[in-house]
Biopython code that builds the backbone (N, CA, C, O; Angstrom):
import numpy as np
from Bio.PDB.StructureBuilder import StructureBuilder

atoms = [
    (1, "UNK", "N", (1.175, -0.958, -11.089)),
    (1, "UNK", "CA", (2.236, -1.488, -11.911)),
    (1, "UNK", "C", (2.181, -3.009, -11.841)),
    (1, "UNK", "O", (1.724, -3.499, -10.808)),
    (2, "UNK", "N", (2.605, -3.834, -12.845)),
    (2, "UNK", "CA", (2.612, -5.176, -13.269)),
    (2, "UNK", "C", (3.304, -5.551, -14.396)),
    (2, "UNK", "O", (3.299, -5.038, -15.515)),
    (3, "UNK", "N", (3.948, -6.581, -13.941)),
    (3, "UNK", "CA", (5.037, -7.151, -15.257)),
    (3, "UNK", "C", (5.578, -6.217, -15.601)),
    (3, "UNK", "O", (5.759, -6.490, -16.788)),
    (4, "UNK", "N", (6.161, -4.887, -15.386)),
    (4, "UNK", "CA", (6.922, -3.784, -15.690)),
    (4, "UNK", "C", (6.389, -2.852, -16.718)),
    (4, "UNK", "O", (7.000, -2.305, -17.637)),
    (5, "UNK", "N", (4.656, -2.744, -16.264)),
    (5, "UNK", "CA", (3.621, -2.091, -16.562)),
    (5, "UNK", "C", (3.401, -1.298, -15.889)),
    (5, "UNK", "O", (3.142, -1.574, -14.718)),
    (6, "UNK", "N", (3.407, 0.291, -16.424)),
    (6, "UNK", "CA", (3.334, 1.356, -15.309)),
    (6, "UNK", "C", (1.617, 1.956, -15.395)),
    (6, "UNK", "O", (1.634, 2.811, -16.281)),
    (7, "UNK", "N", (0.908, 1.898, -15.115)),
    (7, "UNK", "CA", (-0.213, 2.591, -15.246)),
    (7, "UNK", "C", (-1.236, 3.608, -14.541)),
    (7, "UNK", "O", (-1.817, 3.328, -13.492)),
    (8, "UNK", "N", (-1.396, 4.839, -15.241)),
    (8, "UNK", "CA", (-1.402, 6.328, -14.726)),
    (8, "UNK", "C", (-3.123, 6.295, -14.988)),
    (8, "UNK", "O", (-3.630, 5.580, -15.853)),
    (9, "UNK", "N", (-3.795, 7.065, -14.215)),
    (9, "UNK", "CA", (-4.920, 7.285, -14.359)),
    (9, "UNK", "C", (-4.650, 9.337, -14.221)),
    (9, "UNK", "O", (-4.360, 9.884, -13.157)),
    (10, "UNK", "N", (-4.850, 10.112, -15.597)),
    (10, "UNK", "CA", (-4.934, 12.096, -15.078)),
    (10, "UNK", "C", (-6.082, 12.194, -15.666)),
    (10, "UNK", "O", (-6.255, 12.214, -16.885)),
    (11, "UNK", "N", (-7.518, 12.306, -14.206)),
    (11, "UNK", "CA", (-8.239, 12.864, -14.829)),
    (11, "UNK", "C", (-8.618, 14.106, -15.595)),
    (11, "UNK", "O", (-9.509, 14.123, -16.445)),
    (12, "UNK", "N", (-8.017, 14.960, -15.306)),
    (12, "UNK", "CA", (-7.583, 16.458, -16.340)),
    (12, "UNK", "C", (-7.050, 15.925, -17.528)),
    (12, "UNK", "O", (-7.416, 16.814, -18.297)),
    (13, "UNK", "N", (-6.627, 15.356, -18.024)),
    (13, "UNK", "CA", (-6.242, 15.264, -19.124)),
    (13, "UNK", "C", (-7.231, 14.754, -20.502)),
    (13, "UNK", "O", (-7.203, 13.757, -21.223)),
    (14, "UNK", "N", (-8.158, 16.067, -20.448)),
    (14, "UNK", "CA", (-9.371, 15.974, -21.308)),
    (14, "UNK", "C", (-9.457, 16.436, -22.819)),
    (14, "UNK", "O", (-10.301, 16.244, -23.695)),
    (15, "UNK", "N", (-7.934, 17.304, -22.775)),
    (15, "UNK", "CA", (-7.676, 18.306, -23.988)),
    (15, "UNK", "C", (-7.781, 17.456, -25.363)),
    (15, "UNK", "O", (-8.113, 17.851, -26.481)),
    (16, "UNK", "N", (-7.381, 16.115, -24.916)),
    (16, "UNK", "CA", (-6.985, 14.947, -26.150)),
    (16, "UNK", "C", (-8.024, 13.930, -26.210)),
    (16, "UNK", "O", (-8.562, 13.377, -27.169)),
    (17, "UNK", "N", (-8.186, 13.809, -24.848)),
    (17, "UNK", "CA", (-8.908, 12.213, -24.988)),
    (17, "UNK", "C", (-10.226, 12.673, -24.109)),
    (17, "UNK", "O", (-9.952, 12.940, -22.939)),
    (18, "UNK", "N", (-11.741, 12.822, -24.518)),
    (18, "UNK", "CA", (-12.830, 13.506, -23.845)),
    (18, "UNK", "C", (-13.509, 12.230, -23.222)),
    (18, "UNK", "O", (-14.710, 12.432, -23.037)),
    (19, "UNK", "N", (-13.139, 11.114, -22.886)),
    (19, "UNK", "CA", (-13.786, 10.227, -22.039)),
    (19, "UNK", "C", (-12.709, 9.419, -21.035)),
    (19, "UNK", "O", (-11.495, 9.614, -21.098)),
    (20, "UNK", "N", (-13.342, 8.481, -20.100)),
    (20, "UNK", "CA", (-12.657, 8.163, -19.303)),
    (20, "UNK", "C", (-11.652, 6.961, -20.035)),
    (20, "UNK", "O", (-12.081, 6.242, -20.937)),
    (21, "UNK", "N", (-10.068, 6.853, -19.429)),
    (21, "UNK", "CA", (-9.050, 6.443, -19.975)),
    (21, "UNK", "C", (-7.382, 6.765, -18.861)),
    (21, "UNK", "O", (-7.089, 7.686, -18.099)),
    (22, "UNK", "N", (-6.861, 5.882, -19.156)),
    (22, "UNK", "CA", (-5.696, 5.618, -18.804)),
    (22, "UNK", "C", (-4.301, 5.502, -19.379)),
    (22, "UNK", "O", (-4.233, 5.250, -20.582)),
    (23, "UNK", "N", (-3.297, 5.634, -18.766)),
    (23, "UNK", "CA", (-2.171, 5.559, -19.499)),
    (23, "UNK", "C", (-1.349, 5.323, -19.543)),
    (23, "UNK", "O", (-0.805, 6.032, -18.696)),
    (24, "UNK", "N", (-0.430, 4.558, -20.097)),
    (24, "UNK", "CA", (0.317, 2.926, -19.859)),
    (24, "UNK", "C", (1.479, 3.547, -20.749)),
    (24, "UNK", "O", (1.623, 4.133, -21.822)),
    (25, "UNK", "N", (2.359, 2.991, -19.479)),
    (25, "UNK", "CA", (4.067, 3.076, -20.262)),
    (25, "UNK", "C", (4.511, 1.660, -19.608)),
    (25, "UNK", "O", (4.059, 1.141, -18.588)),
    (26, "UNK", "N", (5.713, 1.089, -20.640)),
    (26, "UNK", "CA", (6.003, -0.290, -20.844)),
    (26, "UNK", "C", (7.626, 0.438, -21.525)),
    (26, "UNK", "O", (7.550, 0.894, -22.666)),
    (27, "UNK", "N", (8.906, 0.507, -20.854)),
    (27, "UNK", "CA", (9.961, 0.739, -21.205)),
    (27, "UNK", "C", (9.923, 1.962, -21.888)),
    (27, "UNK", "O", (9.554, 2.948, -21.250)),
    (28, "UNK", "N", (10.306, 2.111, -23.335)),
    (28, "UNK", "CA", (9.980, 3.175, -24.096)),
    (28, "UNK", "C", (8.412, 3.358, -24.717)),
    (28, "UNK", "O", (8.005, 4.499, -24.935)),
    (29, "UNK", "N", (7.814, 2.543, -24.907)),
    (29, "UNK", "CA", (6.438, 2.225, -25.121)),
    (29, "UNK", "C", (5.361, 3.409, -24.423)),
    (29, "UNK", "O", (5.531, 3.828, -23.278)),
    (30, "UNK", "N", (4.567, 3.731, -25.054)),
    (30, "UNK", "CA", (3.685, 4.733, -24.029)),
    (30, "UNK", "C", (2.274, 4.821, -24.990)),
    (30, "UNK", "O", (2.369, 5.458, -26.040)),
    (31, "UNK", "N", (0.959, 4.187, -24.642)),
    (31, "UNK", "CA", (-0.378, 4.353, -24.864)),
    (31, "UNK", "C", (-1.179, 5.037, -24.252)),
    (31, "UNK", "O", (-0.703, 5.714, -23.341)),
    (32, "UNK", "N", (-2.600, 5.121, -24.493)),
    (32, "UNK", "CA", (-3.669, 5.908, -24.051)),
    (32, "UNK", "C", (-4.591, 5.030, -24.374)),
    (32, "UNK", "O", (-4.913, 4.984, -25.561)),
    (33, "UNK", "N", (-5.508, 3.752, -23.028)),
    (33, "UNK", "CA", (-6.802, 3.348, -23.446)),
    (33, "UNK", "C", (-8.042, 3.782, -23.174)),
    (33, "UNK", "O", (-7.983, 4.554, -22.217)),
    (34, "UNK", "N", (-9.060, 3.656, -23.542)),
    (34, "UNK", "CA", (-9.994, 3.996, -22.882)),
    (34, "UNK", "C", (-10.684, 3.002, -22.047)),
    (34, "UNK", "O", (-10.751, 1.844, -22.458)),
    (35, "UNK", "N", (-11.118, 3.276, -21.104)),
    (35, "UNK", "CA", (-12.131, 2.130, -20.050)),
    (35, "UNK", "C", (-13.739, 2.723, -20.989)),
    (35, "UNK", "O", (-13.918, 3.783, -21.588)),
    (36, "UNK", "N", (-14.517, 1.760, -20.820)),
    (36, "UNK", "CA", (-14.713, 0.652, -19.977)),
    (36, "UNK", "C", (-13.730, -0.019, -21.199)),
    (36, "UNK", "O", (-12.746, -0.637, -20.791)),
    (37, "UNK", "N", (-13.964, 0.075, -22.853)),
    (37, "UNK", "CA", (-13.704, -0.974, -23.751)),
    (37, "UNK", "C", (-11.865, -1.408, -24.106)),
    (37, "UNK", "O", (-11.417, -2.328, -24.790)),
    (38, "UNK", "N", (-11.342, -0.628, -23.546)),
    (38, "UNK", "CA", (-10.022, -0.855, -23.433)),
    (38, "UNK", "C", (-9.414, -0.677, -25.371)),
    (38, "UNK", "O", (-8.662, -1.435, -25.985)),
    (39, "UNK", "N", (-10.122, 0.630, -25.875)),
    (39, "UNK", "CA", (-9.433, 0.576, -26.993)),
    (39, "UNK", "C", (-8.224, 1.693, -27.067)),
    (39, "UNK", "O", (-7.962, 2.540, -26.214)),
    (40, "UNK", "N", (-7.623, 1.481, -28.206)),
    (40, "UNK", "CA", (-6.252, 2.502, -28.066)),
    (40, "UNK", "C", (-6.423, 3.616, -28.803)),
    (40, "UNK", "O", (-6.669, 3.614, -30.009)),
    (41, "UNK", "N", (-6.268, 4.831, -27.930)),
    (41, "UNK", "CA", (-6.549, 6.032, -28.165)),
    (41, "UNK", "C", (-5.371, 6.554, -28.689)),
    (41, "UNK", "O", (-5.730, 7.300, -29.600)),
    (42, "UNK", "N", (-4.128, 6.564, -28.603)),
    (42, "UNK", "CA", (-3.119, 7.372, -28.528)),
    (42, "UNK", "C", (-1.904, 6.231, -28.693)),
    (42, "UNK", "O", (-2.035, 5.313, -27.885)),
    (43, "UNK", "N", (-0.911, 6.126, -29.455)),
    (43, "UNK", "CA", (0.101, 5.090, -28.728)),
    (43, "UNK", "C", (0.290, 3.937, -29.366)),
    (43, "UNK", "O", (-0.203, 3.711, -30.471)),
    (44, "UNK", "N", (1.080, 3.047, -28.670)),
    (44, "UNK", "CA", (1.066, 1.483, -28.959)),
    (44, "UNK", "C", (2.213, 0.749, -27.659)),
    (44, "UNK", "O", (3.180, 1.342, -27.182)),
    (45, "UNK", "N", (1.834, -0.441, -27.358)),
    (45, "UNK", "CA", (2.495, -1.279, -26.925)),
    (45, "UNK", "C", (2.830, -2.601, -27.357)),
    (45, "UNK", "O", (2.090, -3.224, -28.117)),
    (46, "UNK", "N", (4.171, -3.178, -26.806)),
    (46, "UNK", "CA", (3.884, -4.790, -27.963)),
    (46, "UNK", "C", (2.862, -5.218, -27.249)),
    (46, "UNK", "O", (2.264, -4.936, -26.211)),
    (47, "UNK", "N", (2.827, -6.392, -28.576)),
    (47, "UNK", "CA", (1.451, -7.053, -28.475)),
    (47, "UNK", "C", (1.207, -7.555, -27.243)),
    (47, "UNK", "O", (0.036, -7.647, -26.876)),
    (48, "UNK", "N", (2.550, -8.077, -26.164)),
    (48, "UNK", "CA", (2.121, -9.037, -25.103)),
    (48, "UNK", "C", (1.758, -8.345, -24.148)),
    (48, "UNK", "O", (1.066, -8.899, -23.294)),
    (49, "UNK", "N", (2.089, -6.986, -23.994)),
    (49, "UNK", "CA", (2.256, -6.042, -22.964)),
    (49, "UNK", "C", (0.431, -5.666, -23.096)),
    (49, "UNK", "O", (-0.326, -5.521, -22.136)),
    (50, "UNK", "N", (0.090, -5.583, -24.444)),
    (50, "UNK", "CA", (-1.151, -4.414, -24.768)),
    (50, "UNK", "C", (-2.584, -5.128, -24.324)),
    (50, "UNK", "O", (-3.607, -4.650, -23.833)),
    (51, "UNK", "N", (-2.141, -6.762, -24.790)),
    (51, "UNK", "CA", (-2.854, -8.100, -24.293)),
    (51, "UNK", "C", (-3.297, -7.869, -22.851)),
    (51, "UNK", "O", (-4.455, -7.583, -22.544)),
    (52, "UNK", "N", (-2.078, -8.044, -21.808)),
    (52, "UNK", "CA", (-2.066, -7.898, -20.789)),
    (52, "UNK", "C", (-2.553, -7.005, -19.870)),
    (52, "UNK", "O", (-2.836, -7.293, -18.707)),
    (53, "UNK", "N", (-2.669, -5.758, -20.455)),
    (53, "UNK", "CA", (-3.231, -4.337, -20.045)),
    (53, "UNK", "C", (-5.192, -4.474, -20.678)),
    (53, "UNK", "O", (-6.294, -4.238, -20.184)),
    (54, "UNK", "N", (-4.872, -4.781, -21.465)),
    (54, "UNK", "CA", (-6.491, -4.905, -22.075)),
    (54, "UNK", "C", (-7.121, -6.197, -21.087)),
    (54, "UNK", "O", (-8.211, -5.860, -20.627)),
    (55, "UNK", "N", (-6.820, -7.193, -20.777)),
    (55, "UNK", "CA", (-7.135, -8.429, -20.127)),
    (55, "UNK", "C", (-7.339, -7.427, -18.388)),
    (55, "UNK", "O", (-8.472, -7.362, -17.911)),
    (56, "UNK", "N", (-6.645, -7.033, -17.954)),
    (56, "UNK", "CA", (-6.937, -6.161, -16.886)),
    (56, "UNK", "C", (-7.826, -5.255, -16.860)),
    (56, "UNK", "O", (-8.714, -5.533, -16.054)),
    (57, "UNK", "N", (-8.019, -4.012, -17.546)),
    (57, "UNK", "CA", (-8.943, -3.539, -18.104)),
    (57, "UNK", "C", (-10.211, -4.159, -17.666)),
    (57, "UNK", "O", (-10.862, -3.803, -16.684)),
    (58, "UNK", "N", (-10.544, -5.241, -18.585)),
    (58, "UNK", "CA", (-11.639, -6.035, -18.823)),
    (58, "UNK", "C", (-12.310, -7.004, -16.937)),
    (58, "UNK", "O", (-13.416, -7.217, -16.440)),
    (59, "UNK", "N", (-11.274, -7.209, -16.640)),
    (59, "UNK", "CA", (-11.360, -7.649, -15.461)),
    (59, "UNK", "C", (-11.416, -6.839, -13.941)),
    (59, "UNK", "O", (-11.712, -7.306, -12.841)),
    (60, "UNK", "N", (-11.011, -5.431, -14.325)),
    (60, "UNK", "CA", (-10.977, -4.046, -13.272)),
    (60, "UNK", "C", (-11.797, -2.937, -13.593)),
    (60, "UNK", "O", (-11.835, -1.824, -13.069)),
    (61, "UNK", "N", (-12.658, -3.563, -14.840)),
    (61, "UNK", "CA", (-13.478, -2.205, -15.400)),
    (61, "UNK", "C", (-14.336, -2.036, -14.068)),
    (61, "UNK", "O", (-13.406, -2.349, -13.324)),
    (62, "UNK", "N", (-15.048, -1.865, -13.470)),
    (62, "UNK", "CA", (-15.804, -1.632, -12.886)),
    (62, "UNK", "C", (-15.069, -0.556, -11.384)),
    (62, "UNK", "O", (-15.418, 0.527, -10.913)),
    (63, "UNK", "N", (-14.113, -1.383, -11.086)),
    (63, "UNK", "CA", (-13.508, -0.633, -10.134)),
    (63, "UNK", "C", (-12.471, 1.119, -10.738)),
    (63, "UNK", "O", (-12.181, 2.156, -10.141)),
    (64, "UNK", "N", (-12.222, 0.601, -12.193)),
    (64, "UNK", "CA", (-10.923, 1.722, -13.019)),
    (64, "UNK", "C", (-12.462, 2.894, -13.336)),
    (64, "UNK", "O", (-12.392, 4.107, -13.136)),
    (65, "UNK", "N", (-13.712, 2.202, -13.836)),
    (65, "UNK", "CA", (-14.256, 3.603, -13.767)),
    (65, "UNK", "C", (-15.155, 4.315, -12.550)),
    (65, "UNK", "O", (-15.732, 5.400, -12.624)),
    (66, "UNK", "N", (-15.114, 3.403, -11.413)),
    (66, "UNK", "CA", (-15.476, 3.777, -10.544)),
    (66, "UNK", "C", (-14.232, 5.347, -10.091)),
    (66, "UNK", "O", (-14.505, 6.530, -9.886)),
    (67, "UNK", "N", (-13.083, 4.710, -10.089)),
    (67, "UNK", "CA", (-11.822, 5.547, -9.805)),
    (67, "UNK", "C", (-12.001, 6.677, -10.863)),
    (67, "UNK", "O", (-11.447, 7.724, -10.528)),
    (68, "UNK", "N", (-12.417, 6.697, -11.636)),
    (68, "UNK", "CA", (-12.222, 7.502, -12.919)),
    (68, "UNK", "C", (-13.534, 8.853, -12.143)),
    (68, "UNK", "O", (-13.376, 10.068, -12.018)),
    (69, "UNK", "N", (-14.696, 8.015, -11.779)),
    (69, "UNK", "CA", (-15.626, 8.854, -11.276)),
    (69, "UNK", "C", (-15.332, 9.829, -10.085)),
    (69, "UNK", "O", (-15.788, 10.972, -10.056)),
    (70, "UNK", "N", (-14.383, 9.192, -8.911)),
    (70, "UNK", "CA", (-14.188, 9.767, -8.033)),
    (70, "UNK", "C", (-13.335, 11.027, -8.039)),
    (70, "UNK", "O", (-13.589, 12.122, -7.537)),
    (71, "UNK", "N", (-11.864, 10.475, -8.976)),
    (71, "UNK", "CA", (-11.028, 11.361, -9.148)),
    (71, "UNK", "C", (-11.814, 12.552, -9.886)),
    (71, "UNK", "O", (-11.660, 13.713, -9.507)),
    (72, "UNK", "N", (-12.575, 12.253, -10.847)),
    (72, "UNK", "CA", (-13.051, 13.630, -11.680)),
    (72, "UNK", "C", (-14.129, 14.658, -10.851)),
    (72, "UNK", "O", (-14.351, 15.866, -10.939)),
    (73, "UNK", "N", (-14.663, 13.609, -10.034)),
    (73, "UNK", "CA", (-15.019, 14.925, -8.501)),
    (73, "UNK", "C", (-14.190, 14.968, -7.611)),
    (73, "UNK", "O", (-14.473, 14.748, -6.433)),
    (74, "UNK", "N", (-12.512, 15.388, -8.219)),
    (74, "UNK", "CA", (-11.820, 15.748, -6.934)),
    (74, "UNK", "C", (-11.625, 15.016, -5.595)),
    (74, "UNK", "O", (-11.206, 15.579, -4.583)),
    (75, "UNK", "N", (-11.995, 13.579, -5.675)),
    (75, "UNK", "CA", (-11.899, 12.894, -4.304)),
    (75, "UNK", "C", (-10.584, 11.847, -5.100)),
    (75, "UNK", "O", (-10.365, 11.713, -6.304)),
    (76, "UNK", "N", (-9.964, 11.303, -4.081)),
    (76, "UNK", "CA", (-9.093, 10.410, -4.381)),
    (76, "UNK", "C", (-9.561, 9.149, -4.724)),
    (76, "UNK", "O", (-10.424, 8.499, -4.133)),
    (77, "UNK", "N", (-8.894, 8.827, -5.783)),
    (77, "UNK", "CA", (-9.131, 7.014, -6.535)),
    (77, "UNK", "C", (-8.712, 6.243, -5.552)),
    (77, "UNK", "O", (-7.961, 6.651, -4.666)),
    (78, "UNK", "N", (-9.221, 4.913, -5.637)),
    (78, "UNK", "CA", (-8.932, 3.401, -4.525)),
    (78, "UNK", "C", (-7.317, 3.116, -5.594)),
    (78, "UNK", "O", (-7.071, 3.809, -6.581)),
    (79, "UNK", "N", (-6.728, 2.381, -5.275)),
    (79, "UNK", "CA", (-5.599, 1.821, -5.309)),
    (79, "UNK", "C", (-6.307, 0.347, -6.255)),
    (79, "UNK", "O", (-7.265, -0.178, -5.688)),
    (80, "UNK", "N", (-5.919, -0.221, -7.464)),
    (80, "UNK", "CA", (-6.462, -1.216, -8.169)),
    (80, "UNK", "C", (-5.758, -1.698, -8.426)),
    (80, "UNK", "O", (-4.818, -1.291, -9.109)),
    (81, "UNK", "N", (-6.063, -3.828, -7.557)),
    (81, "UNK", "CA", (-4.949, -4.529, -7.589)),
    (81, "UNK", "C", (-4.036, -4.339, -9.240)),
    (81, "UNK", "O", (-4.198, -3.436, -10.060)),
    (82, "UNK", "N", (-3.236, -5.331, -9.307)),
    (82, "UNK", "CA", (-2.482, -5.309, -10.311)),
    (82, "UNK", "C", (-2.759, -6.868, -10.921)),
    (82, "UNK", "O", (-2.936, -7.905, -10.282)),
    (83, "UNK", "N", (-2.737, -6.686, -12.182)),
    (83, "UNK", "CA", (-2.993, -8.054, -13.047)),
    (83, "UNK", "C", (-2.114, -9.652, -12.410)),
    (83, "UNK", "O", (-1.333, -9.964, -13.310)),
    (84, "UNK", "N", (-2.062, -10.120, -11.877)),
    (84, "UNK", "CA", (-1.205, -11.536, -11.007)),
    (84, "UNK", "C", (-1.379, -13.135, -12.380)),
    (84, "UNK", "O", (-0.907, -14.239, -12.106)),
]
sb = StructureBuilder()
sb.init_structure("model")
sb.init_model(0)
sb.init_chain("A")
sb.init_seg("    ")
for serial, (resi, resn, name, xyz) in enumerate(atoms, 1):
    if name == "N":
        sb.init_residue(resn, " ", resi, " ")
    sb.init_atom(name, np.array(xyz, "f"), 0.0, 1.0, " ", f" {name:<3s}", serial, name[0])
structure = sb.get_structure()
């Protein structure tokens, strides 16, 4: 969580979205991006919020699909700082 950015990583949740991706609620607001490219699958956030989540993304890709890899073999994801 950041700037009152909540962000969920379910790797099961393949029914909708068949690659790796995340999922961001912001008040009433609620998206679906995908890693590595941080596009929007599902959703919308305002612009400053979606900025902010994509700018992270871009800067945590490596570690968000590392997590993405682990969780989908059943091992637990690392904890990924938060955007500062």
């Amino acid at each position: 969580m950041f700037y009152g950015i909540l962000v969920s990583m379910y790797v099961l949740d393949t029914d909708k979205h068949h690659l790796p991706h995340i999922h961001v609620r912001y008040n009433e607001f609620k998206a679906v991006l995908g890693i590595p490219e941080g596009e929007v699958l599902d959703g919308g956030l305002p612009r400053r919020q979606m900025k902010l989540v994509q700018a992270w993304i871009e800067l945590r890709r490596d570690e968000l699909m590392a997590d993405w890899t682990l969780a989908s073999e059943g091992q637990t994801p690392f904890k990924i700082d938060p955007l500062r």
